[in-house]
Every structure is written in C-alpha cells, then in structure tokens.
C-alpha positions, 0 to 999 in steps of 0.5 A, a space after each residue: 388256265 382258261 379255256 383259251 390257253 388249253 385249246 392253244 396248247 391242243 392246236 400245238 400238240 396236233 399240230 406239232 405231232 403231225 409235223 413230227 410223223 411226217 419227219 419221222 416217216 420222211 426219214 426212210 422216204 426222200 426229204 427233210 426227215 430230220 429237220 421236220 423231226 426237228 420241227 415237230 418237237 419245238 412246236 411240240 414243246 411250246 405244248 408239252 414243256 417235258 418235250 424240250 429236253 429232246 430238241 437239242 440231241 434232235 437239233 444236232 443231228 438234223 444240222 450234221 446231216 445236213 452237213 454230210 449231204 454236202 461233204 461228198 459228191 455221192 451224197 451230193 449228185 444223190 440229194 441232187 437226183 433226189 431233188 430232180 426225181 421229187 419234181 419230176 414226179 410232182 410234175 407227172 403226179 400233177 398232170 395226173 396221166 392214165 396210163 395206158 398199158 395198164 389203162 389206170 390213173 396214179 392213186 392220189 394224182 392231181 396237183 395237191 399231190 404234185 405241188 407237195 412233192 415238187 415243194 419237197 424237191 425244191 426244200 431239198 435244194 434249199 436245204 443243199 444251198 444252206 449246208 454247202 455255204 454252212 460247210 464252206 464258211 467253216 474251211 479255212 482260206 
C-alpha cells in the first residue's frame, strides 16, 4: 500500500468516526441520530473493512425508526414540534441576541451554530416526508 491509500484510509476513519459521535450523541439530543450512526459505520468501513459486519443490524434499525416516527400522530406532531423548535432555535441562535434579564449572549451564538440547527430541522422534515411515502407505499389500496 502506498502512501496514498493510507492517508485516504485516515481521511475516512476520522472522518467516519466524527460522523458516527456525532449519530451516537444525536440519539438522546433531537435529530437524525440513527441515521448518522448509520452513516459513520459505512464511511468507517471503506476504512476499516471488520466494520461492516455492523452497517447492516444499524441499517435496519435507522429505516424502522424512521418508519415509527410516522406511524402515530404522538410521535408525528413530536418530530413535527421538534423540527419547529430546531429552526426556531437556529434562528435565535442566529441573531445571536443579548439577553437582557441577565445582560449575557448564547454561548456559541451566531449563524455557524444557527444554520446547524435550522439544517438539522429541516433534515428532520426530510427525514418525515421519506418515511410517511415509505409507510404509505407499503398499505394496502
């Protein structure tokens, strides 16, 4: 192997594994934690080839709780108010306001940390529109 397919192979590896924290963090924070995991460990195992043997349990589990999130109108209106409250927050996160009851500023405010949470809102729309046509295709009639 040259030096080439080494560094490639790093690239993947960090790069994978930052997406796979990030998944494994977004599974108790709002967002697309499953389907990051789900992304990490393929990106992970173009790196790592003993990594593929969990894609496919990981692959499952990320399409049926997609699934689930549109099977009941609980966990519906909670995707949708997640969704709502990510780009609400992403706005105000945005506009980076100072607070005036307690005369300080969000901690990491301004439009990096604004534009990430109204992209995670809106992936969570996304992600509602692919499952709802995903379920709905699988009813009968």
């Amino acid at each position: 192997m040259g030096y080439g397919s080494h560094a490639k192979r790093g690239v993947l590896a960090v790069i994978g594994g930052t997406v796979l924290l990030t998944g494994i963090a977004l599974l108790v924070l709002p967002g697309p934690g499953m389907l990051l995991v789900l992304a990490g460990l393929l990106i992970l195992a173009r790196a790592i080839p003993s990594v593929e043997r969990f894609v496919e349990p990981v692959r499952v589990r990320a399409i049926q709780a997609a699934e689930e999130s549109v099977t009941s109108w609980w966990r519906l209106t909670g995707s949708v108010l997640t969704g709502l409250a990510l780009i609400g927050a992403g706005v105000v996160w945005g506009l980076d306001p100072r607070l005036p009851s307690v005369g300080w500023r969000l901690p990491l405010g301004g439009w990096s940390t604004g534009s990430g949470l109204i992209l995670s809102g809106i992936i969570i729309f996304a992600l509602m529109y692919w499952s709802f046509r995903r379920v709905r295709a699988r009813r009968p009639g």
